[in-house]
C-alpha positions as CSV (number, residue, x, y, z in Angstrom):
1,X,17.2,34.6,151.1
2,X,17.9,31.6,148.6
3,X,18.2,28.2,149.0
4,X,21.7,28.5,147.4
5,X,23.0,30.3,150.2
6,X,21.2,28.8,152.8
7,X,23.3,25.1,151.5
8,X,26.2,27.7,152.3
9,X,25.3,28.5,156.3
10,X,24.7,24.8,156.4
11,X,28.3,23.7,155.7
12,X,29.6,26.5,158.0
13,X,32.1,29.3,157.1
14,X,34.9,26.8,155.6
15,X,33.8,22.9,155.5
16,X,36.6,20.6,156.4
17,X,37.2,17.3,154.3
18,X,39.0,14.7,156.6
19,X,39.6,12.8,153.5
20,X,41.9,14.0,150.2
21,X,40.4,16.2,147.6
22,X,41.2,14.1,144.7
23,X,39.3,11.4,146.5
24,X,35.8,13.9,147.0
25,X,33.1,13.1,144.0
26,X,31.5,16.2,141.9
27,X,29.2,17.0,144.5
28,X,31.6,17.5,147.4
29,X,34.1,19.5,145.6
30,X,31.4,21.8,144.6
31,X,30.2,22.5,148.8
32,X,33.8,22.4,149.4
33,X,34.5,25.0,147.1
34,X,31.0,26.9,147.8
35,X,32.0,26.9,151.5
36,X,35.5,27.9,151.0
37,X,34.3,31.1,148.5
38,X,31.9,31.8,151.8
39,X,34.6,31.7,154.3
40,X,36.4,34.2,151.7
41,X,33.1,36.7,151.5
42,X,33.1,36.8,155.1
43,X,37.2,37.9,155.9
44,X,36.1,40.1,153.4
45,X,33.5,41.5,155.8
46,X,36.1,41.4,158.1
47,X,38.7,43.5,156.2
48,X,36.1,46.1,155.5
49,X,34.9,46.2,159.5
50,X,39.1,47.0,160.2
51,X,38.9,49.8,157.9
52,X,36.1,51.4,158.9
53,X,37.8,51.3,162.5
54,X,41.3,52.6,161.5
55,X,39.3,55.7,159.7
56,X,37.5,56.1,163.5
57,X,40.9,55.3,165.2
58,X,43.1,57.9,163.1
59,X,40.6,60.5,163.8
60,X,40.7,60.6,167.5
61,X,44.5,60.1,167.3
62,X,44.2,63.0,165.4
63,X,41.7,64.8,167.9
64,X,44.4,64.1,171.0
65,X,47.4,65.2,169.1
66,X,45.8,68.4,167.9
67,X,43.0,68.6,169.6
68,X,43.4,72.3,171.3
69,X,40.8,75.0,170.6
70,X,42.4,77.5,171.5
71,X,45.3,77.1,169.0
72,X,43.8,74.5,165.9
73,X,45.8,73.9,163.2
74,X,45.3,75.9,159.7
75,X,43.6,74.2,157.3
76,X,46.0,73.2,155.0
77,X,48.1,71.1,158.2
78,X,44.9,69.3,158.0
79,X,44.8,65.5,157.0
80,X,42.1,63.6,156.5
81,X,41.5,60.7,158.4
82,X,40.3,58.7,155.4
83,X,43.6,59.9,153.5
84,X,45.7,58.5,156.7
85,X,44.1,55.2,156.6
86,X,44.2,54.9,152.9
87,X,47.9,55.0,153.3
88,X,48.5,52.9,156.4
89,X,46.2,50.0,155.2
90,X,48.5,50.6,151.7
91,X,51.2,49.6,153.5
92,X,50.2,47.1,155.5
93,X,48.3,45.1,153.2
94,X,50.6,45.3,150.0
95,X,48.2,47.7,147.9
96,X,48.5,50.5,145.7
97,X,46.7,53.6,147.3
98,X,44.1,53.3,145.0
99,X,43.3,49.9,146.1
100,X,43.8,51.0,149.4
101,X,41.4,54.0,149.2
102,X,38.8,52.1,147.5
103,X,39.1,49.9,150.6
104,X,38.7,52.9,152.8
105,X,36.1,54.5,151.0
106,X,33.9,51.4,150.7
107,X,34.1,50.6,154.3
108,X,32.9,53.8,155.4
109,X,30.5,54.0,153.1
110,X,28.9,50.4,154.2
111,X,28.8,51.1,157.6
112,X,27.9,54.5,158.2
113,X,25.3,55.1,154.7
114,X,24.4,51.8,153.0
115,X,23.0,49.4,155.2
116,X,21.2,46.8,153.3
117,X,24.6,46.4,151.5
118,X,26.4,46.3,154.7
119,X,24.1,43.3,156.0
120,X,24.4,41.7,152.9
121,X,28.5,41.6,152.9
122,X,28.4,40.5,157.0
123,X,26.4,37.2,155.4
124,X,29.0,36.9,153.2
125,X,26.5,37.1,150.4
126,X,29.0,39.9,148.0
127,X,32.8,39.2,146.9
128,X,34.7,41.7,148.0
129,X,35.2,43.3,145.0
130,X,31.8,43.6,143.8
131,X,31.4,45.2,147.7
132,X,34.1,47.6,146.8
133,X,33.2,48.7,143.3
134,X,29.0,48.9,144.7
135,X,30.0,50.8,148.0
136,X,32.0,53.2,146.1
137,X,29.8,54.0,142.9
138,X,27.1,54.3,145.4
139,X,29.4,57.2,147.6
140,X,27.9,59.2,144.6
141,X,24.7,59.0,145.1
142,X,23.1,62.3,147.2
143,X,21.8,61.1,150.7
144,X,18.2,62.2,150.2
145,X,17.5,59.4,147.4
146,X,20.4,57.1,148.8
147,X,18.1,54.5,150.4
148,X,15.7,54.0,147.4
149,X,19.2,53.6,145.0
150,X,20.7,51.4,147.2
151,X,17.4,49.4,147.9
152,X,16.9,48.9,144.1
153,X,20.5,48.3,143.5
154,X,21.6,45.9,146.0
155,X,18.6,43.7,145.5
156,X,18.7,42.9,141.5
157,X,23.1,42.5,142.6
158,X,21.4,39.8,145.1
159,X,19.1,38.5,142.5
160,X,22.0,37.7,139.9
161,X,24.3,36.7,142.3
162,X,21.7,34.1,143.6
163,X,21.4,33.2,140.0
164,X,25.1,32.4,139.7
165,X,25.7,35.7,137.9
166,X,28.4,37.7,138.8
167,X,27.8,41.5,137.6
168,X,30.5,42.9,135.5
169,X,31.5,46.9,136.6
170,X,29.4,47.6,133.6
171,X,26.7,46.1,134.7
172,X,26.9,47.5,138.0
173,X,27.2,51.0,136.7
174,X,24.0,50.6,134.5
175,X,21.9,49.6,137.2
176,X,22.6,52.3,139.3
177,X,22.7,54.9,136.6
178,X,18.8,53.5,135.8
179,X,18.4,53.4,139.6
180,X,19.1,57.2,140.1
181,X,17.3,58.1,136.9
182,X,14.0,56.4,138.2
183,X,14.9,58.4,141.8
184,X,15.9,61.5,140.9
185,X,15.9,62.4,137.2
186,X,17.4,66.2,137.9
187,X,20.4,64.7,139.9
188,X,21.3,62.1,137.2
189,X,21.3,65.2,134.8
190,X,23.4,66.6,137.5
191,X,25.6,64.1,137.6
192,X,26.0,63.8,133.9
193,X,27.4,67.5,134.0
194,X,29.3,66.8,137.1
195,X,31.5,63.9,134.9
196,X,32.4,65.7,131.8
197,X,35.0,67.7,134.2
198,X,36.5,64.3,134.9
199,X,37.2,63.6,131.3
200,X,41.3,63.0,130.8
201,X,43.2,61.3,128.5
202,X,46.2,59.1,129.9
203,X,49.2,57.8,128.2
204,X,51.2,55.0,129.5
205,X,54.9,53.4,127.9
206,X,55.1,50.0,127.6
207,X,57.0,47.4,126.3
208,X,59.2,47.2,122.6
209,X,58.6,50.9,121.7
210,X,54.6,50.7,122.1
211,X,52.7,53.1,124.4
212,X,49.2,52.2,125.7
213,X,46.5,55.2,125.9
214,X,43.7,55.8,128.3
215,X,40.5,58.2,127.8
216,X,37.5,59.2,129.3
217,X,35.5,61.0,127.2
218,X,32.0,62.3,127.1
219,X,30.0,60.1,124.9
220,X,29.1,62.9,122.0
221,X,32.8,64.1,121.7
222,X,33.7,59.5,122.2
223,X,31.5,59.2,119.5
224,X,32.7,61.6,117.4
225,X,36.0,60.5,117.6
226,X,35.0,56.9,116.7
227,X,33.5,57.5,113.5
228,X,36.3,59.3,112.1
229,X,38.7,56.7,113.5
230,X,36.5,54.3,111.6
231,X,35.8,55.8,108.2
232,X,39.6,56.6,107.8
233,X,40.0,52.7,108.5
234,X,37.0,51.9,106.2
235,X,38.2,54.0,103.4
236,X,42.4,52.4,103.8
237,X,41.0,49.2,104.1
238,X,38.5,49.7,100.9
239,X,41.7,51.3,99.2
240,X,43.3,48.0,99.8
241,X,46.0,49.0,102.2
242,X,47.4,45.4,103.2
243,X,46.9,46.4,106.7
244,X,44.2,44.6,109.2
245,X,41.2,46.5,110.9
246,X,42.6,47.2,114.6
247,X,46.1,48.6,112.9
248,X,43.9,51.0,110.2
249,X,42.4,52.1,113.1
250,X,45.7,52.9,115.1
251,X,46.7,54.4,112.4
252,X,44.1,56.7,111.8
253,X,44.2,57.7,115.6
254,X,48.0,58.0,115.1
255,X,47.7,60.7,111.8
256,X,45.2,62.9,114.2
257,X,48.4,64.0,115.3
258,X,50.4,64.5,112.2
259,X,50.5,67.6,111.2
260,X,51.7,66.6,107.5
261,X,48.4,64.4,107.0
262,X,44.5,64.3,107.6
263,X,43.8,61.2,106.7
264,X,45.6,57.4,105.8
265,X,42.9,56.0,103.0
266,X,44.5,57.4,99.9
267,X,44.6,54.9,97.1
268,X,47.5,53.0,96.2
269,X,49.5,53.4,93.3
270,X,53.1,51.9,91.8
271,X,55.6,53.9,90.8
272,X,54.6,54.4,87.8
273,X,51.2,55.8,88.6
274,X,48.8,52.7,87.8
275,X,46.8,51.7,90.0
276,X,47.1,48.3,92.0
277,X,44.6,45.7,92.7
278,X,42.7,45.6,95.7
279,X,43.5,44.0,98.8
280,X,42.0,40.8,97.7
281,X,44.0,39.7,94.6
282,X,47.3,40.5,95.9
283,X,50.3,38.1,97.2
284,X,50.8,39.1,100.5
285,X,54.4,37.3,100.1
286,X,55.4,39.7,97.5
287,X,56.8,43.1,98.5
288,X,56.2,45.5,96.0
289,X,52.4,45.1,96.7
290,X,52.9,46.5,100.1
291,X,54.6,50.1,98.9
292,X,52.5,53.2,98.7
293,X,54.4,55.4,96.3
294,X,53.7,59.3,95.6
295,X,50.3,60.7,94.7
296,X,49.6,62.2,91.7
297,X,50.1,66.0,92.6
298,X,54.0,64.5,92.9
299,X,54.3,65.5,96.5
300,X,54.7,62.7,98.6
301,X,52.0,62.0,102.1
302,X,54.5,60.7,104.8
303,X,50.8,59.5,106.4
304,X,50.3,57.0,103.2
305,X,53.6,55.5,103.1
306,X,53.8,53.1,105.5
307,X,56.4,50.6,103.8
308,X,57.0,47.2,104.8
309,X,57.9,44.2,107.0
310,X,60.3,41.6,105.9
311,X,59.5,38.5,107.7
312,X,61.6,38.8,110.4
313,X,59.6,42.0,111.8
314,X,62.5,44.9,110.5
315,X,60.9,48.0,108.9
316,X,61.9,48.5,105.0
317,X,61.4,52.1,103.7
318,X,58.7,52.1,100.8
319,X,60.8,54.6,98.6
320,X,63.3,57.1,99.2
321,X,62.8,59.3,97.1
322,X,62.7,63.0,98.5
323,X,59.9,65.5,98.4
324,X,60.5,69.2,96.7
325,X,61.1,70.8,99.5
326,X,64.1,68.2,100.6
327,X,62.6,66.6,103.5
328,X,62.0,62.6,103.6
329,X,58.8,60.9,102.0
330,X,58.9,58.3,104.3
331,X,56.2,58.0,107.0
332,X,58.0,58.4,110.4
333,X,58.9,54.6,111.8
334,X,55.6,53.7,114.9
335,X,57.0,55.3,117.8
336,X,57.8,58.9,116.5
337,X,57.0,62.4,118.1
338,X,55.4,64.0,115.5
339,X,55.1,67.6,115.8
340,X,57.1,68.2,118.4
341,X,59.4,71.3,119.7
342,X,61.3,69.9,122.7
343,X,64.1,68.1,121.8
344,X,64.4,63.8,123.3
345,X,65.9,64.1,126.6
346,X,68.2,60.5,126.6
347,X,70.3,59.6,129.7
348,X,72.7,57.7,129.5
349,X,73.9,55.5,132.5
350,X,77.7,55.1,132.6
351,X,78.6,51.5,133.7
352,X,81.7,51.4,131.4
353,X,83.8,51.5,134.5
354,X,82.3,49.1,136.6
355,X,82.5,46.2,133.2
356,X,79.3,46.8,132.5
357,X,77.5,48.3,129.1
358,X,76.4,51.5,129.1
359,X,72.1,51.4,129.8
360,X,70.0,54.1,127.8
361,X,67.3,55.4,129.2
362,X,64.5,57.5,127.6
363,X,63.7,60.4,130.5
364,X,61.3,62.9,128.6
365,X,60.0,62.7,124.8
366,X,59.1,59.9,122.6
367,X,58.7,56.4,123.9
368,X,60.1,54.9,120.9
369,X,62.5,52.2,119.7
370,X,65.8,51.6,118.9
371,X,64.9,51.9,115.2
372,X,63.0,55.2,115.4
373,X,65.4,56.7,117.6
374,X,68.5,55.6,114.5
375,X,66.0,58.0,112.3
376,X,66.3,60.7,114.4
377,X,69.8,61.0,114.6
378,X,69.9,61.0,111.1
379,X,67.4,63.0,109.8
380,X,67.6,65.9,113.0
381,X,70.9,65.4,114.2
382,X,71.6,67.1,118.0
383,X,68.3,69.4,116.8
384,X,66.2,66.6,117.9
385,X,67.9,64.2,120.6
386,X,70.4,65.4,123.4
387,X,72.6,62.9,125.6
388,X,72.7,63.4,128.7
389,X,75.9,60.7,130.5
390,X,74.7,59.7,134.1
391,X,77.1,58.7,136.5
392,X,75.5,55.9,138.7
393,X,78.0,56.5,141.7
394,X,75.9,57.8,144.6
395,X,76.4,61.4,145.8
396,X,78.6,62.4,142.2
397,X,76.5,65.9,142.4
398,X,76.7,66.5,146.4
399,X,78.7,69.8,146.6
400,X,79.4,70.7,149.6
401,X,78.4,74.5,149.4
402,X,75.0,73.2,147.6
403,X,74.6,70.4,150.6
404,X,74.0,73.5,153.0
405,X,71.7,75.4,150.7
406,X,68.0,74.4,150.7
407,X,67.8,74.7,147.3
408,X,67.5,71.8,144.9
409,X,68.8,72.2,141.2
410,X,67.8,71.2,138.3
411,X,70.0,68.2,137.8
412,X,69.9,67.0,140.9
413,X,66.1,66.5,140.9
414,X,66.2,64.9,137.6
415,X,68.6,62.4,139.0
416,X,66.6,61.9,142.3
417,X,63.6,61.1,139.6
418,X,65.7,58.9,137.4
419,X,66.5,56.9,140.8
420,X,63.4,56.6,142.3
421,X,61.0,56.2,139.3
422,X,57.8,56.8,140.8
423,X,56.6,58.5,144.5
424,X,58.0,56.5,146.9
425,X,55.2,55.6,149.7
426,X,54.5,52.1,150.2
427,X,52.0,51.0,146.8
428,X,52.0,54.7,145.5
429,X,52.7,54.3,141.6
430,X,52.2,57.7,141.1
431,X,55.5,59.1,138.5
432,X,58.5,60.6,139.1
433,X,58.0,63.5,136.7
434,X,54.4,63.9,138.4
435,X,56.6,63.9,142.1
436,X,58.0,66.7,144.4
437,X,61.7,66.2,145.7
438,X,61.5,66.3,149.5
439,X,64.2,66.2,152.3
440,X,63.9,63.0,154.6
441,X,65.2,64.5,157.5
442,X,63.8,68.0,157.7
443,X,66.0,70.9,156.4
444,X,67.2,73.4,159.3
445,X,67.0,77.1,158.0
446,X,68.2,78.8,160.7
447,X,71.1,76.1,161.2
448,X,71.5,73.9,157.9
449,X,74.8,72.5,159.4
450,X,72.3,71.2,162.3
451,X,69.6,70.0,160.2
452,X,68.7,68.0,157.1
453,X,71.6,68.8,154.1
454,X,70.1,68.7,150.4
455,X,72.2,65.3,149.4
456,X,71.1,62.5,147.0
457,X,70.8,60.0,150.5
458,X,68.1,62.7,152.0
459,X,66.3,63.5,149.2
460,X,63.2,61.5,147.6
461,X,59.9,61.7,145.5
462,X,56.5,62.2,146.9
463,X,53.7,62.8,145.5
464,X,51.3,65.9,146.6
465,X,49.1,63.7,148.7
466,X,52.2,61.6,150.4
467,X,54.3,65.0,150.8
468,X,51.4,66.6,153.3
469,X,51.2,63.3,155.2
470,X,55.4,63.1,155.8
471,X,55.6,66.8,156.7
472,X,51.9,67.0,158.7
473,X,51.3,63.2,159.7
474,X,53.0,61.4,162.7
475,X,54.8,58.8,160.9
476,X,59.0,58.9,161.3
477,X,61.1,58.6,157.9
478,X,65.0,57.2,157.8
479,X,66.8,57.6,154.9
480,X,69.4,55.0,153.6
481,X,72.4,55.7,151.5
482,X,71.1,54.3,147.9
483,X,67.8,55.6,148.2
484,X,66.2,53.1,150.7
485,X,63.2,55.0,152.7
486,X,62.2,53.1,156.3
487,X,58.8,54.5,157.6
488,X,58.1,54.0,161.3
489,X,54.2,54.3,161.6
490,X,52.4,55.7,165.0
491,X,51.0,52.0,165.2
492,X,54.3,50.7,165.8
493,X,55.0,49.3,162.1
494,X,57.7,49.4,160.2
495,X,57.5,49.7,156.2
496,X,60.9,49.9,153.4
497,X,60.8,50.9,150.3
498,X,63.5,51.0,147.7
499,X,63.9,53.1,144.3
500,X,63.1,51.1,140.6
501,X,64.1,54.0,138.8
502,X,66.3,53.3,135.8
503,X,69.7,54.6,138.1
504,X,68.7,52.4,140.6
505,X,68.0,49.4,138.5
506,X,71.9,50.5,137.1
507,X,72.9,50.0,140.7
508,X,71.4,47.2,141.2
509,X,73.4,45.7,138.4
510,X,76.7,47.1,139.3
511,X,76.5,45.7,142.5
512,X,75.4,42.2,140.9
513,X,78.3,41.9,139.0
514,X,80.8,43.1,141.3
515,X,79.2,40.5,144.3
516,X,79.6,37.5,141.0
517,X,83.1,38.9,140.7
518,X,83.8,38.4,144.2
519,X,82.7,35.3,144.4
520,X,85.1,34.4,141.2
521,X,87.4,35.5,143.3
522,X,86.7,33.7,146.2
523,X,85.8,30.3,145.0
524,X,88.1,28.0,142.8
525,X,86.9,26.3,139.9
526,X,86.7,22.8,142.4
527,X,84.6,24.8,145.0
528,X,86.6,25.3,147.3
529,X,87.6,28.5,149.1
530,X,91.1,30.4,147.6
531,X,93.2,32.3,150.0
532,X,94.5,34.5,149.3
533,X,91.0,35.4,146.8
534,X,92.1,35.3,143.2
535,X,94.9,32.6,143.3
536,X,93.8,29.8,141.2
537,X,94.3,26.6,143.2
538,X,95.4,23.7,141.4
539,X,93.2,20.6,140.7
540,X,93.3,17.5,142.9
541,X,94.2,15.2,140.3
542,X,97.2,17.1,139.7
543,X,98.7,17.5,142.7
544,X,100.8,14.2,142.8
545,X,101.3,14.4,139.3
546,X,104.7,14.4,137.4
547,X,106.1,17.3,135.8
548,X,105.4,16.8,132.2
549,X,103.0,14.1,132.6
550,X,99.1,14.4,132.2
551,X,96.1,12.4,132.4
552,X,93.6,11.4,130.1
553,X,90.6,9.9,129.9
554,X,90.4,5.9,130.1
């Protein structure tokens, strides 16, 4: 199609340099490399050929396990093929699932719906992840106007690509949102209705008491939101809070959900109720220009009293002076719940015993930091926080009367959660808290002697999807005694996982340090073996020495 990748075919699938590398000029490192990204585009193809066959293959394994009409199986015992190779190829690949169903979903797509595209990837002409991210926006698209999308589409990807462009998803998704239009204007109005009932709002913790945030929004309600986000900056910033831009903004996102404020651009005053400079004549090294005092009804905003930073990063209230009503006019330290009922849930992992400091663990609640959760204890007291002490030795809660029952309580599930710390198939990252508790080996009802017992070894998370394919697909599961899950697939693979919950990460360390303490046992100082372990050998320069004699240095 272009002479760019016709200099591609003529190198082959991967050109081999007899000589070094460093020794190649400009213009064979650049075929080298060309030939090489070819040779990539083309396993791709590969990759996506397998998938479309394991899809085919897990459907007629399906059709001879269960194939009788006579007796079919309900519809909820019912797995989709797609679903099964999602999670096999997961495994075997190292993917999260939704890697892994993007996978699957694209290779169906491209070879049973989009052909030009599918001839285009067997050329090697598309990366595999522009393949991926086309095939599947593409999977939206109705089949009566599928081949006049895709034609349009895949050519102006071709074009750029050709060009030495490489279409960002952006791109991509505004070609074939002005591809539809131009098709079928009533189904891109469709569609437009179809993704408001999509829209969610995410919220993940990260690292040093911050929290990222995720939303997907129709535009109207989007843009709504960002002009308010923005004139509550605007009107901080023009109020000459010594703040910059991007944490106004955070800010004014964060006082949405304060219920003691509306807004964060009040002007700033001193104590004594004159006003301060703006922004631009102040000392940013001094701190009384960085407190926002009380406004002049008397009553204090916790919103517009941010305080300040010293220069080693620790928080310094802006004034402590109380409100009427007694409560604190400080604004709550970054990280705090406001406007919460349900107390902070805190575990506590007890390693005391094993040398060890205790870990603490946030399970439910705020996502804060040490600071903000020192404020909380003061100000609410048990009110606010509960401790919860976790002993990290496995089976502590395995009754015996409960082991026999089928029934799961309370704490045992939240210690099966605090263990495994999300759902434990192979590349699932799908929470804990989000998880149902399942027995590994099945529990018997009419024998529970006989049959799985409700223990902390036999017990695990799954998610919704990964809990129908255990109990209706035709994979085995073996449990191991901290957690460890082995999954024996009908294709003869065998895939482990273990927990990285916060209790197994405890156990992780406990076992660590006893293993180094061992082996301080074990090993004397010189290196060599002690028996018995623990007896400290003596040194071999002192061996032949003299009682009351020692050596030093010439």
């Amino acid at each position: 199609m272009s002479v760019t990748m016709a200099s591609w075919f003529e190198y082959g699938s991967l050109r081999v340099a007899p000589e070094p590398l460093d020794t190649l000029g400009a213009e064979a490192l650049s075929e080298v490399a060309r030939s090489a990204t070819l040779a990539q585009n083309l396993a791709a193809a590969t990759r996506l050929q397998a998938a479309h066959h394991i899809v085919d293959t897990m459907r007629r394994l399906d059709e001879a396990a269960h194939g009788d009409v006579v007796c079919p199986r309900p519809a909820f015992a019912r797995l989709d093929p797609a679903d099964r190779a999602r999670d096999h190829l997961a495994a075997a690949m190292a993917l999260t699932t939704w890697h892994a169903g993007r996978l699957v979903t694209a290779a169906v797509q491209i070879h049973t719906r989009l052909s030009r595209l599918r001839k285009a990837v067997e050329r090697g002409l598309f990366p595999e992840q522009l393949a991926i991210d086309t095939a599947c926006r593409l999977a939206e698209i109705p089949d009566e106007t599928i081949g006049e999308v895709e034609s349009e589409v895949v050519g102006a990807l071709a074009r750029a690509l050709d060009g030495g462009h490489r279409p960002s998803r952006a791109a991509l998704d505004t070609a074939v949102d002005a591809a539809r239009e131009r098709c079928d204007p009533t189904g891109a109005q469709d569609a437009v209705s179809d993704a408001a009932e999509q829209r969610t709002v995410r919220f993940r913790p990260g690292r040093s008491g911050m929290t990222s945030m995720w939303a997907n929004l129709p535009c109207a309600d989007a843009e709504k939101l960002r002009r308010r986000i923005d004139a509550a900056a605007r009107n901080a910033h023009d109020a000459g809070h010594p703040r910059t831009r991007n944490q106004l903004r955070a800010d004014a996102l964060a006082a949405l959900g304060d219920p003691n404020t509306d807004d964060i651009g009040a002007a700033l005053h001193d104590p004594e109720g004159h006003d301060i400079h703006p922004a631009d004549s102040r000392d940013p090294a001094d701190p009384a220009d960085s407190r926002d005092p009380a406004d002049t009804a008397g009553s204090r905003d916790p919103a517009d009293t941010a305080g300040s930073c010293d220069a080693a990063g620790t928080a310094e209230p802006a004034d402590s002076t109380d409100s009427a009503d007694g409560s604190r006019g400080d604004r709550p330290p970054l990280g705090a719940s406001w406007g919460t009922d349900k107390p902070v849930r805190i575990s506590i992992i007890n390693s005391i015993a094993q040398g060890l400091p205790n870990r603490v663990q946030f399970v439910t609640g705020a996502y804060a930091s040490f600071d903000w959760l020192c404020e909380e204890l003061l100000t609410g007291g048990d009110a606010k926080v509960r401790f919860e002490l976790i002993d990290p030795q496995p089976g502590v809660l395995d009754v015996p009367d409960a082991v026999l029952k089928y029934f799961i309580t309370p704490a045992l599930a939240e210690r099966i959660r605090l263990r495994d710390g999300t759902c434990r198939h192979p590349g699932c990252t799908v929470d804990a808290k989000d998880c149902e508790i399942d027995h590994i080996i099945a529990f018997d009802h009419h024998s529970p002697e006989m049959g799985g017992p409700t223990a902390e070894w036999n017990l695990i998370c799954l998610c919704r999807k990964h809990h129908r394919e255990k109990t209706f697909g035709h994979c085995a599961y073996q449990p191991g005694p901290l957690g460890e899950l082995t999954i024996f697939t009908e294709t003869g693979h065998q895939h482990r996982t273990t927990p990285t919950g916060p209790l197994a990460q405890a156990r992780n360390r406990i076992l660590d340090h006893r293993w180094r303490t061992h082996l301080d046992r074990l090993i004397s100082p010189d290196g060599y073996l002690a028996n018995p372990p623990g007896v400290e050998r003596p040194r071999p320069n002192s061996l032949h020495r003299a009682p009351g004699t020692e050596t030093r240095p010439a």
